[in-house]
C-alpha positions as CSV (number, residue, x, y, z in Angstrom):
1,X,-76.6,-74.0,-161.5
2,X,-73.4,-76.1,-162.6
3,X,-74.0,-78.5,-165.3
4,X,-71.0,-80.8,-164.0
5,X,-71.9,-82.8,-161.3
6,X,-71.4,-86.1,-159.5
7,X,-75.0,-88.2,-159.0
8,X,-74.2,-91.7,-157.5
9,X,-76.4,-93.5,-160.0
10,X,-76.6,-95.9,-157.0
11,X,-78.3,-94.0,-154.7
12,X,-79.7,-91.1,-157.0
13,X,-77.4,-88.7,-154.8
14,X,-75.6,-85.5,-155.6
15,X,-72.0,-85.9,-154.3
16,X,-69.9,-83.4,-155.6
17,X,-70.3,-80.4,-158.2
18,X,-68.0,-78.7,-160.3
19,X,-68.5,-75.0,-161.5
20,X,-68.7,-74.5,-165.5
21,X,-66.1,-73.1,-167.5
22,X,-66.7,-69.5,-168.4
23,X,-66.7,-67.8,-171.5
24,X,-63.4,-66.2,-170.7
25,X,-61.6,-69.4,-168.9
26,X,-62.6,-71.3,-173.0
27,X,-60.5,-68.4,-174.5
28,X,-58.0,-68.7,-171.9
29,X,-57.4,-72.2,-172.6
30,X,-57.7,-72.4,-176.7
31,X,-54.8,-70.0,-176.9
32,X,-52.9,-71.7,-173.9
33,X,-54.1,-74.9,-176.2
34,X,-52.0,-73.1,-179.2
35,X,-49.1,-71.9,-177.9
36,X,-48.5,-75.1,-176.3
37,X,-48.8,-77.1,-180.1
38,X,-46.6,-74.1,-181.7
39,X,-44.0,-75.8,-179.3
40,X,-45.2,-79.2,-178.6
41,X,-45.0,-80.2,-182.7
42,X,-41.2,-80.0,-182.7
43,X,-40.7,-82.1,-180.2
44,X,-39.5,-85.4,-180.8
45,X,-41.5,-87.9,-181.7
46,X,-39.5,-89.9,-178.5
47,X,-39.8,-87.5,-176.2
48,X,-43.8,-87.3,-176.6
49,X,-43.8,-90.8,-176.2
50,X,-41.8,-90.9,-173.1
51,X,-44.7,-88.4,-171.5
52,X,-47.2,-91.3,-172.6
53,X,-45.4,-94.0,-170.9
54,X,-45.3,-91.7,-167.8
55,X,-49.0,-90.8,-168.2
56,X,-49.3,-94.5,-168.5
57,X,-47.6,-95.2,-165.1
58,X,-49.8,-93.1,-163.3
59,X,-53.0,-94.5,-164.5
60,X,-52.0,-98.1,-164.1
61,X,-50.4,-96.8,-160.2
62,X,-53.6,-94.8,-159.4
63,X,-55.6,-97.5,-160.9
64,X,-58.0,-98.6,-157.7
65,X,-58.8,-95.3,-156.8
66,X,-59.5,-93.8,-160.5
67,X,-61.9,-97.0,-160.4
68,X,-63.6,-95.6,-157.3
69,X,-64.0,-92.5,-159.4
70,X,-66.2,-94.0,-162.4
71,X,-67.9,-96.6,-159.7
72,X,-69.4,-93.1,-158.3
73,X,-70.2,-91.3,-161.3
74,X,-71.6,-93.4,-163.8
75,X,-71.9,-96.8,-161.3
76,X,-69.7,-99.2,-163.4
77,X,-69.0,-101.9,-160.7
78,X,-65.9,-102.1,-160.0
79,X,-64.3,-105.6,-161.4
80,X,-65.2,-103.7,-164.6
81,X,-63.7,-100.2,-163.7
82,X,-60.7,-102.0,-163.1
83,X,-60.7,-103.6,-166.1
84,X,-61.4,-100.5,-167.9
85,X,-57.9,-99.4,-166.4
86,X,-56.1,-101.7,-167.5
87,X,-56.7,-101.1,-171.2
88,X,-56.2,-97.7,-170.7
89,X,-52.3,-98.1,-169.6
90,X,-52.3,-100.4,-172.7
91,X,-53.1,-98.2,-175.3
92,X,-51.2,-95.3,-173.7
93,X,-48.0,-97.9,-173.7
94,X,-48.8,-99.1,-176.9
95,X,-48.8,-95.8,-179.2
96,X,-45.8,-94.4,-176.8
97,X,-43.9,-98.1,-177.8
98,X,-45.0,-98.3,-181.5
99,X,-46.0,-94.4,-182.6
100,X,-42.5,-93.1,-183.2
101,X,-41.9,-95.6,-185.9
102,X,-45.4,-95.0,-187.6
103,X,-44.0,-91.1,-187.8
104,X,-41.0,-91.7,-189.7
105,X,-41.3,-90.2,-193.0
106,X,-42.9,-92.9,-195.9
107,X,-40.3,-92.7,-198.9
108,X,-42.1,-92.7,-202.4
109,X,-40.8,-94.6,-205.5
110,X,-41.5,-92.0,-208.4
111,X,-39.3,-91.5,-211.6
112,X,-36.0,-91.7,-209.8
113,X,-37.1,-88.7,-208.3
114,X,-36.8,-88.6,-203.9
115,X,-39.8,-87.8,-202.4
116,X,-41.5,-88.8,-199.1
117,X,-44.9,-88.3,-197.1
118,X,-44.2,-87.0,-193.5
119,X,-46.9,-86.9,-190.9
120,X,-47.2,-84.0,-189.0
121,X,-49.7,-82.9,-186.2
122,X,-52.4,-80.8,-186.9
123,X,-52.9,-78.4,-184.1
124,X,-55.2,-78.2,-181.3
125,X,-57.9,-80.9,-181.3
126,X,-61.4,-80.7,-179.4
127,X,-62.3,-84.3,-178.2
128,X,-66.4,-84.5,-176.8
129,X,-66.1,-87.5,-174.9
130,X,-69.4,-90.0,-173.3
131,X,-69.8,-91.4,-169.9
132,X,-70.2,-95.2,-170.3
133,X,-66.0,-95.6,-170.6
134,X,-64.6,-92.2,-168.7
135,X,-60.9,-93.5,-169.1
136,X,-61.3,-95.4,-171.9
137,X,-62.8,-93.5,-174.3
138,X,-60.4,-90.3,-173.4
139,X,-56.9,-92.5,-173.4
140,X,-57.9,-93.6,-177.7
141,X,-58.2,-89.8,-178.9
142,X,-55.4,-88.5,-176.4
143,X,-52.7,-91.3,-176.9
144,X,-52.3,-90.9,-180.9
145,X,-53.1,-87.3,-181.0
146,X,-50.7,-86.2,-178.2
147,X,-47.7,-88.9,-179.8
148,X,-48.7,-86.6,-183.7
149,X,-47.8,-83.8,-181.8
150,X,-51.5,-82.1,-181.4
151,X,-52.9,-80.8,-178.0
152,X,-56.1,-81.6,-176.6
153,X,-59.1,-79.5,-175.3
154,X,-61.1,-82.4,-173.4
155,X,-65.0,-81.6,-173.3
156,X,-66.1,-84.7,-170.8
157,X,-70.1,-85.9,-170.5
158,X,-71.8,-83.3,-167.2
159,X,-71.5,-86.5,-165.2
160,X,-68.3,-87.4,-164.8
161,X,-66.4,-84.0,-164.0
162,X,-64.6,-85.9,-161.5
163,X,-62.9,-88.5,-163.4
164,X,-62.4,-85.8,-166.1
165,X,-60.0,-83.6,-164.0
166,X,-58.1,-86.4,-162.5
167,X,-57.1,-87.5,-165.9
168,X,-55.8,-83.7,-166.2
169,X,-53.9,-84.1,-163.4
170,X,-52.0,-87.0,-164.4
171,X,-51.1,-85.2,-167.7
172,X,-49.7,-82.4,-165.5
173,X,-48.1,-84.5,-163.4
174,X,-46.5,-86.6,-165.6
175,X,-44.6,-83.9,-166.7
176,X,-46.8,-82.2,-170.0
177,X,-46.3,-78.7,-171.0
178,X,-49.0,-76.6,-169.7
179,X,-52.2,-76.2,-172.3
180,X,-50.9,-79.9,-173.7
181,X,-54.1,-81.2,-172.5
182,X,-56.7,-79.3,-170.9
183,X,-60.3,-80.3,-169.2
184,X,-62.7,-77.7,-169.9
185,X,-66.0,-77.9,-168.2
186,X,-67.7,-76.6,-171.0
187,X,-71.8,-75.9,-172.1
188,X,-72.9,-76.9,-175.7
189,X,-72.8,-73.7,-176.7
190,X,-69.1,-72.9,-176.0
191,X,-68.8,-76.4,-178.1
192,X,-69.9,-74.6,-181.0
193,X,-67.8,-71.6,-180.4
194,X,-64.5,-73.9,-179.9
195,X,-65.3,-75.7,-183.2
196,X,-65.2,-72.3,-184.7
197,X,-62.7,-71.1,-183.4
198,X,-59.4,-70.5,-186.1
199,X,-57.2,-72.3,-183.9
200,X,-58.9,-75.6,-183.5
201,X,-58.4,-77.8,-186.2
202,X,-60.5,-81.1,-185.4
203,X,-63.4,-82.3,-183.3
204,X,-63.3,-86.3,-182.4
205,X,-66.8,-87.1,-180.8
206,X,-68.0,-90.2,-179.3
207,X,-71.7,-90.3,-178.9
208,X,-75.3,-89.8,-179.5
209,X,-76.4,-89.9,-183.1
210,X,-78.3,-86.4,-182.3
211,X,-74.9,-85.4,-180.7
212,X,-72.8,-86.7,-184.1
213,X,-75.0,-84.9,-186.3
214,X,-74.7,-81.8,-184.5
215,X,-71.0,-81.8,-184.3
216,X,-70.3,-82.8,-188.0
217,X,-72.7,-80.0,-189.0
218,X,-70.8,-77.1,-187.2
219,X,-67.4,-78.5,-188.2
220,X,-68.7,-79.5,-191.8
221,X,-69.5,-75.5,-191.8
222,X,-65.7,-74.6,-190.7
223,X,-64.1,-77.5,-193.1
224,X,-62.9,-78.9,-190.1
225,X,-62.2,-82.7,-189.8
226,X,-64.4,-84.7,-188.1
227,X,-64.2,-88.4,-186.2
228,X,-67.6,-89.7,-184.8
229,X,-67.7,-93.4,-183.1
230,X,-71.5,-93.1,-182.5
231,X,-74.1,-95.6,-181.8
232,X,-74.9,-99.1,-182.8
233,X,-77.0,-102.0,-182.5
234,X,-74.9,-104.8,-183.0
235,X,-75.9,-108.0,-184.5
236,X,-74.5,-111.4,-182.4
237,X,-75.0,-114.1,-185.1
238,X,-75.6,-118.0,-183.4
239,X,-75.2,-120.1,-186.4
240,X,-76.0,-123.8,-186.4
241,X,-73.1,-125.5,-185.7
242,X,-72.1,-122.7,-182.6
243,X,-70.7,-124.3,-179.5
244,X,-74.4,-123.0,-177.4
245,X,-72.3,-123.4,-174.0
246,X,-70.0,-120.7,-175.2
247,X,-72.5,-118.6,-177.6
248,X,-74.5,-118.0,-174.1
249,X,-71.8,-117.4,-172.5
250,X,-70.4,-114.6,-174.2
251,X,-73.9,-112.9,-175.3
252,X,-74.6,-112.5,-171.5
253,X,-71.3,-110.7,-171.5
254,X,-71.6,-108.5,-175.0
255,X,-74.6,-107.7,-174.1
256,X,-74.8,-106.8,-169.8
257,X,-71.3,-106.1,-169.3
258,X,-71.2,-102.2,-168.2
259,X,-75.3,-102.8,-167.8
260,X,-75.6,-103.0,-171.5
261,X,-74.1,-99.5,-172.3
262,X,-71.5,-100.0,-174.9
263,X,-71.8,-98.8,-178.5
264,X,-70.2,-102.1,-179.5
265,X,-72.6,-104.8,-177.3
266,X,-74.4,-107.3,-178.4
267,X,-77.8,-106.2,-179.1
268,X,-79.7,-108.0,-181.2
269,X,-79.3,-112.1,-180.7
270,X,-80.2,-113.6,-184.4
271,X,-80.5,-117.2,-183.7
272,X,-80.4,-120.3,-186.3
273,X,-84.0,-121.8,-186.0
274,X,-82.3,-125.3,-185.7
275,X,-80.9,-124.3,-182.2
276,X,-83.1,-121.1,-180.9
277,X,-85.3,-122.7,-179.0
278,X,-82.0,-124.0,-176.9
279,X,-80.7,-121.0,-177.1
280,X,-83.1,-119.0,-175.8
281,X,-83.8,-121.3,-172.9
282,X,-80.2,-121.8,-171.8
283,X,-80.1,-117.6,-172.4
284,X,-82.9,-117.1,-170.2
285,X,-81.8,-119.1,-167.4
286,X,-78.2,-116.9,-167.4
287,X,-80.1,-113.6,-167.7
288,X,-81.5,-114.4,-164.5
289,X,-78.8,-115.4,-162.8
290,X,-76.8,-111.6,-163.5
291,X,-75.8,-110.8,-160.2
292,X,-77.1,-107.2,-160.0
293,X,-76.1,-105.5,-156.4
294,X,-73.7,-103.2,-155.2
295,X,-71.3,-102.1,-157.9
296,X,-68.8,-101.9,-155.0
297,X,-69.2,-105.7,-154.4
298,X,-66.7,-107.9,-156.2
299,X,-69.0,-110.9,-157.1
300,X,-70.9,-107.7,-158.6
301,X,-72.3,-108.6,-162.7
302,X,-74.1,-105.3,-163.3
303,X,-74.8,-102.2,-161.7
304,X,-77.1,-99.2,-161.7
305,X,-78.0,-97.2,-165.4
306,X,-75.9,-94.7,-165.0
307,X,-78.7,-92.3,-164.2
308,X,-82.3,-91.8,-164.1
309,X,-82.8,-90.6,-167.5
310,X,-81.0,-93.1,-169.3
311,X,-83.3,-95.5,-166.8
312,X,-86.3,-93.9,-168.1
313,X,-85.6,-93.5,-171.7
314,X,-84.8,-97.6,-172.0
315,X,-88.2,-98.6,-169.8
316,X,-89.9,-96.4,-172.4
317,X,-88.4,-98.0,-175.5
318,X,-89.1,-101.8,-173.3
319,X,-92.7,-101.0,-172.6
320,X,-93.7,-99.5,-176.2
321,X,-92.2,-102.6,-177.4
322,X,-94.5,-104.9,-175.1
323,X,-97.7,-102.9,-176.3
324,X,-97.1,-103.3,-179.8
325,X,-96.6,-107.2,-179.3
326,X,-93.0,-107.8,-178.4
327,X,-92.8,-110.7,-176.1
328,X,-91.7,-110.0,-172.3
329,X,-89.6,-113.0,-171.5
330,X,-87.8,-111.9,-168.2
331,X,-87.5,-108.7,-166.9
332,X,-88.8,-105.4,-168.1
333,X,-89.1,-103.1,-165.1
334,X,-87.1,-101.3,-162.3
335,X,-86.2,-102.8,-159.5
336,X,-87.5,-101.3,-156.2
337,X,-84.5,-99.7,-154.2
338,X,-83.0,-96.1,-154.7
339,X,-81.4,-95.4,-158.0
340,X,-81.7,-96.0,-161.0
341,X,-81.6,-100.1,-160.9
342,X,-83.3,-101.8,-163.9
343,X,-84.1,-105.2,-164.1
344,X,-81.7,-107.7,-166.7
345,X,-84.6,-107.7,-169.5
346,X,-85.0,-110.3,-172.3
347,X,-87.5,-109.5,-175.4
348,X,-88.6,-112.0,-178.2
349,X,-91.2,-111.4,-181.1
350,X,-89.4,-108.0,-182.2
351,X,-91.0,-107.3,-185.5
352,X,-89.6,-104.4,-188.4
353,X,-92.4,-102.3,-187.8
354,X,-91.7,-102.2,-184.1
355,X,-89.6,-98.6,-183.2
356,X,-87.0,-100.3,-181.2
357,X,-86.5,-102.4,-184.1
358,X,-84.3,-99.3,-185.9
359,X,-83.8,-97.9,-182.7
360,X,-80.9,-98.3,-180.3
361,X,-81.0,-100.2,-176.9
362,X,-78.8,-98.5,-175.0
363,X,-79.4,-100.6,-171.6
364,X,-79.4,-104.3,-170.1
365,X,-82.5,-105.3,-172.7
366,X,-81.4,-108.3,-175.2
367,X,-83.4,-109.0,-177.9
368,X,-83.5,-112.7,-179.4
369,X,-84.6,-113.1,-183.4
370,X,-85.5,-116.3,-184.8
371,X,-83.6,-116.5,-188.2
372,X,-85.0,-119.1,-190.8
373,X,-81.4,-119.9,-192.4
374,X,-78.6,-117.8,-192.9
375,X,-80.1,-115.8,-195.4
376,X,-82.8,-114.7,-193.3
377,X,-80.0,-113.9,-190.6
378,X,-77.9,-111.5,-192.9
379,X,-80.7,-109.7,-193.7
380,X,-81.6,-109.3,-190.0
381,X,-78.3,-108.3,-189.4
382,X,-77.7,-105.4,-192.2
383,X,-81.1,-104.7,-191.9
384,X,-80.3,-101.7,-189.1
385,X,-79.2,-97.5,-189.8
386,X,-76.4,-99.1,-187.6
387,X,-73.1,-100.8,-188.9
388,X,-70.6,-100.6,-186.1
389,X,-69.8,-104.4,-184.8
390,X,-70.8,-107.4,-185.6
391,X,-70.4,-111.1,-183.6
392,X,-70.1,-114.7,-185.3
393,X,-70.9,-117.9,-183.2
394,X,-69.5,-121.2,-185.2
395,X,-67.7,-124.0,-185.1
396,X,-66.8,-123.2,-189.0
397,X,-63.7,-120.3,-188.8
398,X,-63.6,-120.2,-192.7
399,X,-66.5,-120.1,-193.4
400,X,-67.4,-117.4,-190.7
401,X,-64.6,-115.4,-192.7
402,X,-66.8,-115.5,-195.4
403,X,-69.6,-114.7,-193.8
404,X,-68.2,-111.3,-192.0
405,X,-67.2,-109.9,-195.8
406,X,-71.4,-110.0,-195.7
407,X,-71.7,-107.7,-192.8
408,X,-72.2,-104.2,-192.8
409,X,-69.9,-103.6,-190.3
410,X,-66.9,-102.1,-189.5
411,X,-65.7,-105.1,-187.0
412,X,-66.3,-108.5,-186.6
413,X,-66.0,-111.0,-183.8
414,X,-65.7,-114.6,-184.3
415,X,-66.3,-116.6,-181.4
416,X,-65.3,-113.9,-178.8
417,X,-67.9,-111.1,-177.0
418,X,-67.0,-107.8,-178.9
419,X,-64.4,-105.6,-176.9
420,X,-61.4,-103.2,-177.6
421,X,-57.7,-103.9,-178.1
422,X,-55.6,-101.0,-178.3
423,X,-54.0,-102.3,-181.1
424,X,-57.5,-103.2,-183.4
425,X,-58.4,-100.0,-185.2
426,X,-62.1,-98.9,-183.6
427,X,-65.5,-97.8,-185.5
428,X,-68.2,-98.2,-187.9
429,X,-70.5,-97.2,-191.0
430,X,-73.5,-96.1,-192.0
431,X,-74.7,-94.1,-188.9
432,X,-72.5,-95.3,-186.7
433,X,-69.9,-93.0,-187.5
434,X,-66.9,-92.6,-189.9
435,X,-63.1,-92.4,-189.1
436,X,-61.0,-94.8,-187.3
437,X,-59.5,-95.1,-183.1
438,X,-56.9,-97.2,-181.8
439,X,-54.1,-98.9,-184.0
440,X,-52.2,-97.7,-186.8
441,X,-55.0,-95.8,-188.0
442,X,-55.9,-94.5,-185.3
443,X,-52.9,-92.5,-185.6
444,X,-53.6,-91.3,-188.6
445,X,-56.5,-89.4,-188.4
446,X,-55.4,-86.1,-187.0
447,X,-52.6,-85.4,-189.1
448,X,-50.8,-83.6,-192.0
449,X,-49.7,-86.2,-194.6
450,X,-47.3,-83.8,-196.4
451,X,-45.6,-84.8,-199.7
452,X,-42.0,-83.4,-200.0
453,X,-39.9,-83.9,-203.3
454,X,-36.5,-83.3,-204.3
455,X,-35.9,-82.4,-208.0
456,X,-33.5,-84.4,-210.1
């Protein structure tokens, strides 16, 4: 039975399958992977980008339909798909415009000596790639990695095998070199055998934790490099002096935007005491008032979980929660039509010894703290295995400077939802990961620094 299937999260239907790679078809590609880097890496750094920009053309030209794609697969509606899409042609256009320049080789100052670091691509790369952004989360390790002159062996989450292969297609029909990039429908076993394989030289995962762990392990084992973006549980600080208007606002949209299933949303809501009680009431009201229908529709908020599992595990988390004394202020339950539709859900009265209170939320479930002072608030915020974003709500810019030097974090947000730029480098600490996507750095991840020198 084929792993790689279509289930309209919507409906709970099949529509489509697609057969899994065999163990033959993995060796196939890893060599055709290879031989396509041993030419690929002296190509010029403008002629790779030129394939980006075209790769970029097709995306943003094929935009609605690639939309229609994700809508089916993981039930994104599609305003947001759409959206989606048009970051992607960003950061494919923005490594293509700026990359070249970040390759030319760094002269160093050293006795009177010449000697310079050049960056050079490392070889074939295996990216493992998630469900909740199937465009999005592909175009950040593909853009830099193709521009350094790697290739990519794309392992794409079971559920979206559709969305995977059309993104091949546009890499082939924009003109790449065959085994430049190559979707493998690929089991968790051949995973491991690609990550030892001589000839891969770098795994970039975006995940699970358990997933992260995994990965690092068997490429820790072959001294291969590793990037993990992994969970997190995000802290979206309200301090006193926040504009409420806008604070609601935008934690309705860090944390239910994509139904709640970002790494980066918003959620855990630390309020100021002086202003939670407005907060939460002016919070409440706008929870309810998500639109949640037909991902299809345009006037469309949120959308199916993107399957029945992921609908299960959350209720589970929601309803231990509730028994151990959390506070069920609005939602909490599935709603009654086919798929896997679950209510916009709003908890008080989380307390440390709860399990969500380490855990991750990965689902349309905010969670509201009552801070005593800002203090109490910091500690609420660091106080998580988590550090990948972080949100500030104040009227008081320098002071919220300050403030995010506090954070255990690897990005902050003042006054603005947490998103994704392509050119704002991308991830976390602690056990939300380690490396770096999108901007500069995340060109730099994949590559060879090598040190040349001339003697006197």
């Amino acid at each position: 039975m084929s792993h790689y299937k279509v289930t309209n999260p919507a409906t709970g239907e099949v529509e489509a399958t697609y057969p899994d790679a065999s163990d033959g078809e993995i060796l196939k590609a890893v060599e055709s992977a290879y031989q396509a880097y041993l030419a690929w890496r002296d190509v010029t750094p403008a002629e790779r980008a030129a394939l980006l920009h075209r790769v970029a053309d097709l995306h943003e030209q094929r935009r609605d339909q690639l939309a229609d794609i994700i809508v089916r697969e993981m039930g994104k509606p599609k305003s947001q798909a759409l959206g989606e899409m048009s970051v992607v042609v960003d950061i494919y256009r923005y490594y293509a415009d700026n990359g070249p320049a970040w390759l030319e080789p760094e002269p160093i100052v050293t006795g009177g000596a010449k000697a310079e670091v050049r960056k050079q691509g490392l070889g074939v790369l295996l990216g493992i790639m998630p469900w909740n952004f199937p465009y999005y989360q592909v175009a950040r390790f593909a853009g830099p990695n193709v521009l350094n002159g790697n290739t990519i062996l794309l392992k794409h989450a079971p559920q979206c095998p559709e969305s995977a292969k059309a993104i091949e297609d546009i890499f082939t029909e924009a003109g790449a070199p065959k085994g430049l990039y190559t979707n493998l429908y690929a089991s968790n076993e051949q995973v491991g055998e690609l990550i030892a394989d001589p000839r891969v030289q770098g795994v970039s995962l975006t995940g699970s934790e358990r997933a992260g762990a995994a990965v690092a392990e068997q490429a820790g084992r072959q001294l291969k490099k590793v990037v993990l973006e992994l969970g997190g549980s995000d802290p979206f600080l309200v301090l006193p002096d926040a504009d409420l208007e806008q604070a609601v606002k935008q934690a309705v949209q860090g944390r239910f935007g994509n139904c709640g299933q970002a790494c980066n949303a918003a959620k855990r809501i630390i309020v100021d005491d002086a202003v939670y009680d407005d907060f939460l009431a002016a919070f409440r009201e706008a929870v309810e008032q998500i639109k949640v229908g037909d991902p299809m529709a345009d006037d469309t908020v949120m959308g199916p979980m993107s399957s029945e599992q992921a609908l299960t595990n959350l209720d589970a988390q929601v309803q231990d929660a509730i028994r151990q004394g959390a506070t069920l202020v609005t939602g909490g339950k599935r709603l009654d039509r086919a798929g896997a539709w679950y209510a916009p859900t709003l908890l008080t009265g989380v307390t440390r010894d709860m399990r969500i209170f380490q855990e991750e939320l990965f689902g349309p479930v905010a969670v509201v703290y009552r801070a005593a002072d800002l203090e109490d608030a910091i500690d609420l915020a660091n106080d998580t295995p988590y550090g990948l974003g972080a949100v500030i709500q104040t009227s008081n810019p320098e002071g919220a400077l300050e403030l995010a030097n506090r954070l255990e974090v690897g990005m902050v947000h003042i006054n603005e939802p947490p998103g994704s730029e392509a050119e704002l480098p991308f991830g976390g600490v602690k056990r939300s990961g380690f490396g770096r996507e999108l901007g500069k750095d995340g060109m730099d991840e994949f590559v060879n620094r090598q040190m040349v020198k001339m003697a006197r």
